[in-house]
N, C-alpha and C positions, 0 to 999 in steps of 0.2 A: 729323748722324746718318745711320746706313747707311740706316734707313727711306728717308733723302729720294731715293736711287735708284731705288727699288720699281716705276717705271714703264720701265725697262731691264731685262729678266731677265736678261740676260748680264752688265750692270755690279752687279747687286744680288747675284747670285751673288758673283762675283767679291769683290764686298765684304765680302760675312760671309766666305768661306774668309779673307779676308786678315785680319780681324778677329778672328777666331777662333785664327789663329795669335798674334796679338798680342797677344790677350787672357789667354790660358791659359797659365800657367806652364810651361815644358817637364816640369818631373818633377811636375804635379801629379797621373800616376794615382796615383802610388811614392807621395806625400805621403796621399792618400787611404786609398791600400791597409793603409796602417800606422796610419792615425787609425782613430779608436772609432765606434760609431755616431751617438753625438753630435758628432761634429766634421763627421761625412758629409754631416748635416744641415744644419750652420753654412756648411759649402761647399757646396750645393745654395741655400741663403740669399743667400751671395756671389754666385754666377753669375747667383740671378736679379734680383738687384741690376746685374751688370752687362750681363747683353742691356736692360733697361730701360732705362737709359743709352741704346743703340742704337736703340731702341723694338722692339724683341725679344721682351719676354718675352710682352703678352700680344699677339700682331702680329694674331690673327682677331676681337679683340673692337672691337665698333662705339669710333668716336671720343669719344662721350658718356660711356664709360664706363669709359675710360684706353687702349684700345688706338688703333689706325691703320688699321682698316677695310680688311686686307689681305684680295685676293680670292683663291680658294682656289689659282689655279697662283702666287702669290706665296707663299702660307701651305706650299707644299710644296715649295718653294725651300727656306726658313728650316727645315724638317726636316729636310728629304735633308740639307743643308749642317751641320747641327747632326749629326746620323749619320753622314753620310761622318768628321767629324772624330773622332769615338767624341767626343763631345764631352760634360760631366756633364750626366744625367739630372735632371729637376725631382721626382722622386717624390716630395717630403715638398709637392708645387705639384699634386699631379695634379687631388685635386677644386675647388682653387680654380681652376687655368687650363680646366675643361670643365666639371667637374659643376654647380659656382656658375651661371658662366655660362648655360648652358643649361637651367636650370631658371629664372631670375629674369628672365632677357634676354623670354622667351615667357610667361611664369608668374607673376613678383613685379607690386605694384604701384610705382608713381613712389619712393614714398619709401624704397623695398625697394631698389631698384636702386641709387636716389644715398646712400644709407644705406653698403652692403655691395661694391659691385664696385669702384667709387676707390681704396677700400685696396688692396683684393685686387689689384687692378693693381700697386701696388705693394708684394707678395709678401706679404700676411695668410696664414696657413697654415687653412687648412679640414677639415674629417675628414666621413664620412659616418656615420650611424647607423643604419643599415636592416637589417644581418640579427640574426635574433637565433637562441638556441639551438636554438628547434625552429619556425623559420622562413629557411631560406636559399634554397634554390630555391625552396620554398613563400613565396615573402615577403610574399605578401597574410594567409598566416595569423598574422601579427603581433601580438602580446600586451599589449606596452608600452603602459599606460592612461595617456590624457589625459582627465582632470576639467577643465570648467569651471568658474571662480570667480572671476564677477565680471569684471575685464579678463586677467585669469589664467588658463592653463589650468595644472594640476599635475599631474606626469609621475611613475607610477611603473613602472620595467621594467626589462629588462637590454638592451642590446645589444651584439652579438660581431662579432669581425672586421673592427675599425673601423680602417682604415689610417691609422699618424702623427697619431693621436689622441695621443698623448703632448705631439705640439708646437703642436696645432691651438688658434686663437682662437677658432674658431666650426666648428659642426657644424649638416650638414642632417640632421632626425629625423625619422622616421615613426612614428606614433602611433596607438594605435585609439581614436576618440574615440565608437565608437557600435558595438555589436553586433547591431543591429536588420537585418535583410537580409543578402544577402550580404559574405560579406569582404572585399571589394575593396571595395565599399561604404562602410562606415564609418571609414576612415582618414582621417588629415589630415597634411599636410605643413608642419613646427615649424622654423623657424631658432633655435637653443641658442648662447649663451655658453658657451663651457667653462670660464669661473671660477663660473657660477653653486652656488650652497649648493645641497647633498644631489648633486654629480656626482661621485662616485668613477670615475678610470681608472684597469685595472690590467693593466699590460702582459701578452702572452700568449708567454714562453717557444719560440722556434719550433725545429724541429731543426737548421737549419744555428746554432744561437745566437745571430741574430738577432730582436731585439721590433717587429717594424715593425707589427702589430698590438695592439690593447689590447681587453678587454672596458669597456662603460659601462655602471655600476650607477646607475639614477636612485631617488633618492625624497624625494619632497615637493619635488619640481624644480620652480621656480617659472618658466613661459614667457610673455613677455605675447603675448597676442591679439593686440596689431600685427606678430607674429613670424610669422604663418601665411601660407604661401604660399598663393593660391587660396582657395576658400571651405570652411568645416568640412565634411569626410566627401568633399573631393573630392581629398584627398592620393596616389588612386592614380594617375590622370589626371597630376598633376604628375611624380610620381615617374616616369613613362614618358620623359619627356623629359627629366628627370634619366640615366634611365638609356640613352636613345638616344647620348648625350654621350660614351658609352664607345670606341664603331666608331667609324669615321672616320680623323681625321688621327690619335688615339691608336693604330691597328690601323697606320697609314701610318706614323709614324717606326718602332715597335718593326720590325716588317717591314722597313725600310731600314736598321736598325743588325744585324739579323740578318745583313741581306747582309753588308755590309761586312764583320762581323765572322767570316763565314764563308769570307770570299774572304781574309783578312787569314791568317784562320787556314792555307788552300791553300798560300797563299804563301810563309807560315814553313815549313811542310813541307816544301815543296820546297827552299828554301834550305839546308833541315837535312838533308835527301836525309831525312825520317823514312823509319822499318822500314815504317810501316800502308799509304806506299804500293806497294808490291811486293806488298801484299794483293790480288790480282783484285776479290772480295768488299768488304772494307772501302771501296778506291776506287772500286768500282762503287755501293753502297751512298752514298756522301759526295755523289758527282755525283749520285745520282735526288734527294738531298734539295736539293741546290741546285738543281736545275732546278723541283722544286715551292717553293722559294724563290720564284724567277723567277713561277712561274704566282701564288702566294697574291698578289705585288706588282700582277698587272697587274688580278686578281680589286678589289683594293682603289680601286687609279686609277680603275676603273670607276665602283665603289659611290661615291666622290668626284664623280667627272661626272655621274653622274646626280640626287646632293643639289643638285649646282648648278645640273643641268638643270631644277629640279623636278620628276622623280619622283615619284609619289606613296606616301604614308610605305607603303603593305601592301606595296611590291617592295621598296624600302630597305633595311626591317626584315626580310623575308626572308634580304634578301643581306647583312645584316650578323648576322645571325644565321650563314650559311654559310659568312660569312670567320672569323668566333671559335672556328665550330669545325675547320675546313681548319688555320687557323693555328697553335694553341693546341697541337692533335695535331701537327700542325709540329714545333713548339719542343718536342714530348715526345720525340720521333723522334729528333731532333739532340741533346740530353740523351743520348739512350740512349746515341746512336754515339761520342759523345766518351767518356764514360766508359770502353764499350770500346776506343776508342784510345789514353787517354793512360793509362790499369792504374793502378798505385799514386800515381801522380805525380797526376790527378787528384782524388784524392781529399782532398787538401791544401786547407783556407780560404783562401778569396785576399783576406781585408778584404773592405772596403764597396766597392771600385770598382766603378761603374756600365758591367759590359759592355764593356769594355775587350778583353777576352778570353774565346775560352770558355772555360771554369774545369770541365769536369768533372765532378765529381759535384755540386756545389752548383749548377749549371745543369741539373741532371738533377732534383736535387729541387726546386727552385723549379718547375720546368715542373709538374709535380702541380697546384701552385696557379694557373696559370694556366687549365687545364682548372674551373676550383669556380672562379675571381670573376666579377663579373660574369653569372653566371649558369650553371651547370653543362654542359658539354656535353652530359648527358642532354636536360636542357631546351633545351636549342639543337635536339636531335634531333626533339623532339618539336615544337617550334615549325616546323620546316622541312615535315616530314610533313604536320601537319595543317593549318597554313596557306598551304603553301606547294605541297604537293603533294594536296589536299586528301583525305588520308587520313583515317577515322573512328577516333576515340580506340580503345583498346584496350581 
């Protein structure tokens, strides 16, 4: 297994580049690009089926609980090298390879963890449940009731915006199980079956025409009481560390497949002699956005060194609040300019391929949502302000 190198970074390097060529089909973006979205899926399945071969797929998660206890400049080895190759993305893996873990690893009890992460290690797909209609940045004002009954609690509510809920075996849910005090107060944090009776998902139509999203319709949702993470009404608590899970080494590969893929993109340029370079403007424009490339990457390395330094979480949270939103406007920026670079030809669907290219106008609209997940860059703004610069609410 490549793992067994991990204590050489230049032979462990070395090895996944090599394996990575050896692994991947030569024409599989072209195969990708031309399958549907359920096949995207089924190859995002394959691949994480074969980094696990390699011990790959989950490489930061403790040895107990299927992974290899990779320390974090190993674990950004296994990124960078996963991005330099454009190599497929895990998206339909994201909250089982971060969010899982980092709520149940700090959060779950003993039988929570040998219960739910063994699979998951080996590729259980996950979905999350937390925003809902008229709670998304507000997510503490959450609606979705949890009744107690007996060893049961029964769930009824909607929740929106659930990523790859279409394929997912299990879902983390946030519930209000008490309206008594404040709103952050009365939640609890639910681990869901998604075959359980009364769970309607229905996909959400998105404008480039892809469903990677679904709404969940609960009712008379039946969850056992051993499913709660944490103690009842203390689900906001958990969900913080749920949602720490996001920054990190997730902000650290997107960030390194942006390079590449921006240097990749230079490159062709040039080879093709394009018109956009002869542009003052346009080429002046491409370089500032790569160089704030360069800055968001080393902004990130940092916020990395110092989780492993221990840091204490009020600086972290600051600065990973200030990398979501540097970045996120980033990737809006670079949307825009490609768009105006490649004019009609952009505007063309390129399939499911994961970032291979940038693509234009569908990289231009996706970026919108990176600004709204995870947390809105409003609220990014306001978290920095007021805890960070200790400004008084408005």
């Amino acid at each position: 297994m490549i793992i067994e190198q991990k204590n050489d970074a230049s032979v462990f390097r070395s090895a996944i580049r090599d394996w990575i060529k050896e692994a991947l089909p030569n024409d599989w973006d072209a195969l990708a690009e031309r399958g549907t979205e359920d096949d995207h899926v089924e190859f995002q399945r394959w691949w994480f089926g074969e980094r696990a071969k390699q011990g790959l797929a989950v490489p930061h998660w403790p040895v107990e609980f299927g992974g290899v206890g990779l320390g974090l400049a190993e674990q950004m080895i296994v990124a960078d090298e996963m991005a330099r190759a454009q190599a497929p993305m895990l998206d339909v893996h994201t909250v089982t390879l971060n969010h899982l873990p980092g709520t149940l690893i700090p959060c779950g009890n003993k039988e929570q963890q040998q219960k739910y992460l063994p699979p998951a290690s080996r590729g259980t797909v996950w979905c999350q449940g937390f925003s809902e209609p008229g709670a998304g940045s507000d997510l503490a004002s959450l609606r979705c009731r949890a009744v107690r009954d007996g060893d049961h609690y029964v769930i009824n509510g909607q929740k929106i915006w659930s990523s790859m809920s279409r394929y997912a075996e299990h879902c983390i849910l946030l519930v209000r199980t008490s309206t008594e005090g404040t709103k952050h107060a009365g939640i609890s944090f639910l681990i869901m079956d998604m075959d359980t009776p009364g769970l309607e998902v229905r996909p959400i139509k998105q404008i480039d025409g892809q469903a990677e999203f679904s709404e969940l319709f609960l009712t008379d949702v039946r969850i056992p009481v051993a499913n709660r993470v944490g103690e009842e009404n203390d689900g906001w608590r958990v969900a913080q560390a749920t949602l720490s899970s996001e920054r990190g080494l997730l902000a650290f590969e997107a960030g390194e497949r942006s390079r590449h893929t921006m240097e990749a993109f230079y490159r062709s340029a040039l080879d093709a002699k394009a018109s956009w370079l002869e542009d003052d403007e346009l080429r002046r424009e491409f370089l500032t956005l790569l160089t704030d490339m360069q800055a968001s990457r080393r902004f990130i390395r940092k916020l990395l060194k110092d989780h492993e330094e221990g840091a204490p979480p009020a600086v972290t949270a600051i600065a990973s609040s200030q990398i979501k939103l540097f970045q996120t406007t980033l990737f809006q920026r670079i949307g825009d300019l490609i768009v105006r670079i490649e004019g009609v030809e952009g505007h063309f669907r390129r399939g499911f391929t994961p970032r291979r290219r940038l693509t234009g106008m569908t990289d231009f609209i996706n970026s919108f949502g990176w600004t709204i997940s995870g947390g809105t860059n409003e609220i990014m703004r306001n978290l920095i302000a007021e805890r960070g610069l200790g400004m008084p609410r408005g």
